[in-house]
MIPA-131632 format. One record per residue (C-alpha): residue number from 1; residue in one letter; x, y, z. Coordinates in steps of 0.25 Angstrom, whole numbers, plus 5000, padded with zeros to 4 digits. Layout:
BEGIN
NUM  A  X  Y  Z $
...
***
This chain:
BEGIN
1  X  5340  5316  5132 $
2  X  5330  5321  5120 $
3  X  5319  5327  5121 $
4  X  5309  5317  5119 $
5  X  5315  5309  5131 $
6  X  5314  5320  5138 $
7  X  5301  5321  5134 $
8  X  5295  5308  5137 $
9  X  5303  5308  5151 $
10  X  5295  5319  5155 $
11  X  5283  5313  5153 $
12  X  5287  5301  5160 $
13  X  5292  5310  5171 $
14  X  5277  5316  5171 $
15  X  5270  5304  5171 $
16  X  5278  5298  5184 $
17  X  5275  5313  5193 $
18  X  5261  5310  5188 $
19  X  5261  5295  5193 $
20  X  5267  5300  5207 $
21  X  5256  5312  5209 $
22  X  5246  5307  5218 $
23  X  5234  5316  5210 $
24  X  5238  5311  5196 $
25  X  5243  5296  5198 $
26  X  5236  5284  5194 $
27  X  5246  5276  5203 $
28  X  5239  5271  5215 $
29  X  5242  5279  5229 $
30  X  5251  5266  5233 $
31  X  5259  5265  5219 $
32  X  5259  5281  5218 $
33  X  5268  5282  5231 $
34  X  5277  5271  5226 $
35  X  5277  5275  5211 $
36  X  5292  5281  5205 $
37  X  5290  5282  5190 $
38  X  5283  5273  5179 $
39  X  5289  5265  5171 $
40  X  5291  5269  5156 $
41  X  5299  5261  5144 $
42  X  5310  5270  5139 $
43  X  5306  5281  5131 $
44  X  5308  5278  5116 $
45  X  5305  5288  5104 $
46  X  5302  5276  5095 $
47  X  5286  5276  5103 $
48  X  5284  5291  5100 $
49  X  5276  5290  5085 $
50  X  5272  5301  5076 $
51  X  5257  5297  5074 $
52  X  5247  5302  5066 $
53  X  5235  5306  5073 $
54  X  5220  5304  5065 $
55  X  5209  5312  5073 $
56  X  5197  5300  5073 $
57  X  5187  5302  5083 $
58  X  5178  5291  5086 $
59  X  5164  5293  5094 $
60  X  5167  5290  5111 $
61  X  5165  5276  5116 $
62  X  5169  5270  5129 $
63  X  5184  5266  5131 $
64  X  5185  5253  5138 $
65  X  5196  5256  5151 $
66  X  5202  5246  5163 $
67  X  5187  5249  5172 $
68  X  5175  5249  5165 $
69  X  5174  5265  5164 $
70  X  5173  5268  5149 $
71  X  5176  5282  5146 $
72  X  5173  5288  5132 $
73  X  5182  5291  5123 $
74  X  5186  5294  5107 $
75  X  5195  5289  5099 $
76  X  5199  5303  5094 $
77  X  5211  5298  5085 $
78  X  5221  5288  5078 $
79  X  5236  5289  5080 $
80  X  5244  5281  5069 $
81  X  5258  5278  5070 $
82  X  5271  5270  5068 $
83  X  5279  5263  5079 $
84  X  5288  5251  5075 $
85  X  5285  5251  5062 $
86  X  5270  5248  5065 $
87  X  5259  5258  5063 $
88  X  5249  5261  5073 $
89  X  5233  5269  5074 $
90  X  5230  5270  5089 $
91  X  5217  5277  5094 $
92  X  5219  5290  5102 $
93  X  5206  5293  5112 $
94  X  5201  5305  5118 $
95  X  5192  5306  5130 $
96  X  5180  5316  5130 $
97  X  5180  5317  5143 $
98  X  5194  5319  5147 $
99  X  5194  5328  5136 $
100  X  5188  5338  5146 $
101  X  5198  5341  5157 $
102  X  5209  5350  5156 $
103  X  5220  5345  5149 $
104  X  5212  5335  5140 $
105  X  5204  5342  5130 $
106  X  5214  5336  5119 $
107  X  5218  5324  5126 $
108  X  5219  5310  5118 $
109  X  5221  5296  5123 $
110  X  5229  5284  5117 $
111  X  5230  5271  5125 $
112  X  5236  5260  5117 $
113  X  5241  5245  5121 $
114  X  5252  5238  5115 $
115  X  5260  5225  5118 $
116  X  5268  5232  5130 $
117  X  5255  5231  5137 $
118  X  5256  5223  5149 $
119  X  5269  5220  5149 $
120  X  5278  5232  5148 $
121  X  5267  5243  5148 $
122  X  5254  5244  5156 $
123  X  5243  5230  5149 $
124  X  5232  5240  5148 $
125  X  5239  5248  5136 $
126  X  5245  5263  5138 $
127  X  5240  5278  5135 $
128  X  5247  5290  5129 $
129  X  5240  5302  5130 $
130  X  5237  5310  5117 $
131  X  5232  5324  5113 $
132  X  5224  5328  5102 $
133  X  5235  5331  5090 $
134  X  5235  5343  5082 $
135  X  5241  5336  5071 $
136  X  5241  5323  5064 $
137  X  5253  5319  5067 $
138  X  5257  5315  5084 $
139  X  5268  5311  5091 $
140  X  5264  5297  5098 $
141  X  5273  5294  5111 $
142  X  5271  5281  5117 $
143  X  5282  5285  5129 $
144  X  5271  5293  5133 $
145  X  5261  5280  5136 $
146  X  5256  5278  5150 $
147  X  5248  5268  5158 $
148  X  5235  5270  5160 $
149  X  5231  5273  5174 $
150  X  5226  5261  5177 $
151  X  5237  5254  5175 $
152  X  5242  5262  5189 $
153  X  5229  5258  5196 $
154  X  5216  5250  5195 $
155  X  5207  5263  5198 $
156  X  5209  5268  5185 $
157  X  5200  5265  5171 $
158  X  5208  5266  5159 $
159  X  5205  5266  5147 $
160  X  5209  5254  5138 $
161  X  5218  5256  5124 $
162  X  5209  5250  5114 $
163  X  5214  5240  5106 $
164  X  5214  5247  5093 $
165  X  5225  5255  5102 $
166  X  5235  5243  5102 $
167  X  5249  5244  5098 $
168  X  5256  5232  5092 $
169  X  5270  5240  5095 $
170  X  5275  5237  5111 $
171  X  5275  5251  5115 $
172  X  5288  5253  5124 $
173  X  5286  5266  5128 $
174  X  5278  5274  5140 $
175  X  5275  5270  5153 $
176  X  5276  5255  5155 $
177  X  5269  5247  5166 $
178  X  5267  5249  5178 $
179  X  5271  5238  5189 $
180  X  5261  5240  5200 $
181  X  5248  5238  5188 $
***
């Protein structure tokens, strides 16, 4: 096995102990107790990009989620990139608020839909998270996608991927649906 299997296994691997720890799952206590692993499409290296990141901040408005909390964000920057001979801009956000606990001060966020969505891949679009780049140039990983919370139980607001976040490519890569949603 190569290392970027290895890789990606292990996050898998830490997102499924996260999913069955009682203080950090987003499962409900009932589906927590039953819950084994989540489902993920078979890691391919053809969904990791080179992108180039363009720092452009926008001033902080309200992000529409599932509830009607609206929690302020930025558009802090613009990732471009090939996938299937298509080229992409997607938005990545950042949370001012977030952006003050321990672990966060350089965290980014990059919810996106594309046409698994409600089908193979959670309807309400995915996430990756992202941190601030040192450099122009980014390694993208769409293996590393992940439901939102809500997508595991109602009691969470998440935020929506705005439609200028849509990608025309089905995304066969990351965490897939979840059956009990």
């Amino acid at each position: 096995m190569d290392e970027y299997q290895t890789e990606i296994q292990a996050y898998q691997t830490h997102l499924n102990e996260e999913y069955k720890d009682s203080l950090k799952s987003p499962l409900t206590r009932e589906d927590r107790l039953a819950f084994e692993a989540l489902e993920f499409y078979k890691i391919n290296p053809e969904f990791r990009v080179v992108a180039k990141f363009k720092e452009k901040k926008s001033a902080l408005f309200a992000m529409k989620t599932t509830t009607d909390r609206t929690p302020e964000y930025r558009k802090y920057g613009e990732l471009y990139f090939e996938l299937k001979g298509k080229k992409f801009k997607l938005n990545v956000y950042q949370n001012p608020s977030l952006m003050t606990r321990p672990g966060y001060e350089d965290y980014l966020f990059l919810p996106f839909t594309d046409p698994t969505n409600g089908d193979k891949s959670y309807g309400g679009g995915r996430y990756i998270d992202f941190r601030i780049p040192t450099s122009t140039e980014v390694i993208l990983d769409f293996n590393k996608a992940y439901n939102p919370y809500c997508a595991y139980n109602s009691e969470f607001s998440c935020p929506i991927p705005p439609p200028e976040n849509d990608i025309s490519v089905a995304i066969e890569a990351g965490v897939m649906a979840w059956d009990n949603y």
